[in-house]
N, C-alpha and C positions, 0 to 999 in steps of 0.2 A: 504494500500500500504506500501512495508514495503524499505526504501531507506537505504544506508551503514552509510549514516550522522546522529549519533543519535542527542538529545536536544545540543543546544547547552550552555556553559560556560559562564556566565556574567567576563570577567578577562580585567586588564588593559592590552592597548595595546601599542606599538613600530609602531608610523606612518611610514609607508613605503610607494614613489609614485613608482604606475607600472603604464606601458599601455597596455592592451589587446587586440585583437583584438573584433570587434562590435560582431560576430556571439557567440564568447566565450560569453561576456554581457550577450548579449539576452538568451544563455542557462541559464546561471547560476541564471539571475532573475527569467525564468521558475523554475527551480531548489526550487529558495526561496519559491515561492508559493506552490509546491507541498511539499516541509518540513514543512511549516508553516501546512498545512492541516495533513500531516503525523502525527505531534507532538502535534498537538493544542496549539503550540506557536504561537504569533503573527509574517507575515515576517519582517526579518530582516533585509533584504535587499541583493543582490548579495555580497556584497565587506564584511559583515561577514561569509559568507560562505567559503570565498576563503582559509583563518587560519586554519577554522576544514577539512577544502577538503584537502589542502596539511599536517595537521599533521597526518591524516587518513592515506592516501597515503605512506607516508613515514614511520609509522607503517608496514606498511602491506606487505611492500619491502624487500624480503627476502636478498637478495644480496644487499641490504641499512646494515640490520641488519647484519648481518654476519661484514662487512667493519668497523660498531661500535663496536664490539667485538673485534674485532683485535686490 
């Protein structure tokens, strides 16, 4: 199975609290276990996935990037 989130970065982090809604959760820990099998890393858990989801994302944001060029 091939997902957009590759391995993930062992890196120091910047504690931020959010709240989600429960339905977001519950994907996002689906999410873990199906990365964890994708990569043959152990999971990681939903809440490290959230860093490489949003810096993926905002990679991939054309009209993100365009706005940092300017």
């Amino acid at each position: 199975m091939m997902l957009k989130l590759g391995p993930i970065a062992d890196d120091r982090p910047v504690k931020v609290t959010i709240e989600i809604p429960a339905q977001v959760y519950r994907d996002l820990s689906a999410y873990a276990e199906a990365h964890a099998n994708a990569t043959g890393q152990a999971s990681i858990g939903p809440a490290k996935l959230i860093v490489p989801m949003l810096s993926h994302f905002m990679e991939s944001d054309r009209g993100f990037a365009r706005l940092r060029r300017t």
